[in-house]
C-alpha positions in Angstrom: 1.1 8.5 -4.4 0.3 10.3 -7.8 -1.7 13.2 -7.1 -2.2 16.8 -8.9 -2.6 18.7 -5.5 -0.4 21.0 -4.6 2.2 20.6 -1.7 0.3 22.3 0.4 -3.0 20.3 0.0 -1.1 17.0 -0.5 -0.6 16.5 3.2 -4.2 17.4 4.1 -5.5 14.9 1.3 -2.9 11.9 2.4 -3.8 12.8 6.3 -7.6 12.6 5.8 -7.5 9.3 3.4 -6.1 7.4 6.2 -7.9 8.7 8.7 -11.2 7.5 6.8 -9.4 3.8 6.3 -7.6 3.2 9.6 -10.3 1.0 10.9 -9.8 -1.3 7.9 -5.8 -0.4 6.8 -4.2 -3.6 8.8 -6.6 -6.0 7.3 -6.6 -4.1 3.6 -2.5 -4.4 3.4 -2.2 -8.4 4.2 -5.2 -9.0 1.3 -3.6 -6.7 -1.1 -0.4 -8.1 -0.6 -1.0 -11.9 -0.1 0.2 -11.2 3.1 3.9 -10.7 2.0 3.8 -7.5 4.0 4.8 -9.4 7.2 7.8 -10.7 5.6 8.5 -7.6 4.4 8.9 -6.1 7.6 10.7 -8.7 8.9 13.2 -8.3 6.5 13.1 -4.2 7.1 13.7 -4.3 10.6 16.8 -7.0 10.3 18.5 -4.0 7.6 18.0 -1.8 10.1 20.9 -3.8 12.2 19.7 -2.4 15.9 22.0 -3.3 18.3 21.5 -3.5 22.0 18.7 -0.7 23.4 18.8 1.0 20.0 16.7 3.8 19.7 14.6 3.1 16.2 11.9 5.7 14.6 9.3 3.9 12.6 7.9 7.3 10.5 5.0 7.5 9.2 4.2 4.6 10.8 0.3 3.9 10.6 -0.4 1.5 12.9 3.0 0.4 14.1 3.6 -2.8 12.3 7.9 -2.1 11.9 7.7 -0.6 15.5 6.4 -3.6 16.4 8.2 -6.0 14.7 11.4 -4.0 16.3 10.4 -5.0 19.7 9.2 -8.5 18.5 13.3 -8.9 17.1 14.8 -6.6 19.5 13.0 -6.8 22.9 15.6 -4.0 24.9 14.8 -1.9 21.8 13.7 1.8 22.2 10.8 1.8 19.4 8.9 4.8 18.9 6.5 5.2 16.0 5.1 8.6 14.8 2.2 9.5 11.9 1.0 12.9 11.9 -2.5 10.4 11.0 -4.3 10.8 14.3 -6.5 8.0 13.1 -4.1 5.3 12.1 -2.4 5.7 15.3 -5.3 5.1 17.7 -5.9 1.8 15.8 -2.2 1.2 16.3 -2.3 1.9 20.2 -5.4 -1.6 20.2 -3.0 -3.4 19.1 -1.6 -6.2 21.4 1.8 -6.1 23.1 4.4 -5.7 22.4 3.6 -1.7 22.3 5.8 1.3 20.9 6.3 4.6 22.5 3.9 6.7 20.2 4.4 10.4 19.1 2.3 12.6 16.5 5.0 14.2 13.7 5.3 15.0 10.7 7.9 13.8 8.1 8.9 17.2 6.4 9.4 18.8 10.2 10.3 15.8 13.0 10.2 16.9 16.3 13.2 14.8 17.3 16.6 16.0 18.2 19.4 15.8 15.6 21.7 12.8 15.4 19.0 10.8 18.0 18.2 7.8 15.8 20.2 4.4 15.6 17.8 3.4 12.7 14.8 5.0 11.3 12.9 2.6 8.9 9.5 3.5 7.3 6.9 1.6 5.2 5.0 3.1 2.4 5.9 6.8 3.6 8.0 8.3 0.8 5.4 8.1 -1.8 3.1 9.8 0.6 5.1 13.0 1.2 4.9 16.4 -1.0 8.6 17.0 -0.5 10.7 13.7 -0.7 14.2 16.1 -0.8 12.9 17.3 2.7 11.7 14.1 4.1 15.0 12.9 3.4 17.2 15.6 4.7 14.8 15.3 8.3 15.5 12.0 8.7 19.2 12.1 8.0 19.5 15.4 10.7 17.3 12.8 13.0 20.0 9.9 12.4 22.9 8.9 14.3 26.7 9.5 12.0 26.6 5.5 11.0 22.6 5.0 11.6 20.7 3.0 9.1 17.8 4.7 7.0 15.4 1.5 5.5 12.5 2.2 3.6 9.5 0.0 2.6 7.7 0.8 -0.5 6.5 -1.6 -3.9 8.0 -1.2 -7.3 6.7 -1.7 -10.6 8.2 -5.6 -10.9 10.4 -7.1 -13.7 8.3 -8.7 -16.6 8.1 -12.2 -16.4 6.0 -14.8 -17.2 3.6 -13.8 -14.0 3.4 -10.2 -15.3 -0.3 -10.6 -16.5 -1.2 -11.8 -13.4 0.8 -9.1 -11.1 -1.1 -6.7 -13.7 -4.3 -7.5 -13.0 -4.2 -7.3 -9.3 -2.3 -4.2 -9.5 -5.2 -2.8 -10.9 -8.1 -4.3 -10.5 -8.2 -6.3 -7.1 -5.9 -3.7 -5.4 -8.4 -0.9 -6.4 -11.4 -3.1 -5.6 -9.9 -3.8 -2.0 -9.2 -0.2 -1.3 -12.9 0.8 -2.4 -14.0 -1.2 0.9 
């Protein structure tokens, strides 16, 4: 997220913008991605190669959609997801089984003990943080020597012939959902 705040207002701003669209976040990521995010996540949770009772941190983790999908792969899992978004995290906890331990954090300062993480995967968080250097460096302290880190973000795609197209939802019906 492009923003001109400061650090120190960043988080405030990103924290209260969810908060206000956690009712409708779910339903406003399958539209404005054609629903691809569900194979996405798929796809981030098999990189995260869990073995058997992993312990696997989904940060910044909304409403627990790669938490979930971790326990929907890897049932003896130990999925935990944490958001320092109060809001998107009591939509997460309505969600129907199967259910991640839950735990309020912050990216820049996790509460977790060093070296505690098998994998620690994350979708859309990077370009949320003030300080991606920190966020980093907290999440390797948090991972196992050997752990996987997998992050889930969108990229400016390669021009093709479907460029136009990929354009104009960028930014028109992506901006238009997100008004909602």
């Amino acid at each position: 997220m492009k923003t001109d705040l400061s650090a120190e207002n960043k988080g405030a701003y990103v924290q209260g913008m969810f908060n206000r669209i956690a009712p409708r976040y779910d339903l406003m990521n399958r539209l404005m991605t054609g629903g691809q995010d569900l194979r996405w996540r798929r796809e981030v949770i098999h990189r995260a190669r869990l073995g058997p009772n992993a312990h696997l941190l989904d940060l910044g983790a909304g409403t627990g959609d790669l938490a979930r999908e971790a326990l929907r792969q890897h049932p003896d899992c130990h999925a935990l997801a944490a958001d320092f978004t109060l809001g998107m995290m009591r939509v997460g906890q309505r969600h129907a089984p199967p259910a991640p331990d839950w735990s309020a954090a912050d990216a820049l300062a996790l509460p977790f003990a060093s070296q505690y993480f098998d994998a620690i995967v994350s979708g859309y968080l990077l370009r949320n943080v003030s300080d991606l250097q920190l966020a980093l460096k907290e999440q390797l302290r948090a991972l196992k020597p050997g752990g996987w880190l997998v992050s889930l973000d969108t990229t400016r795609p390669v021009r093709s012939i479907l460029t136009p197209f990929i354009q104009f939802h960028m930014r028109m019906i992506i901006p238009l959902l997100g008004s909602l």
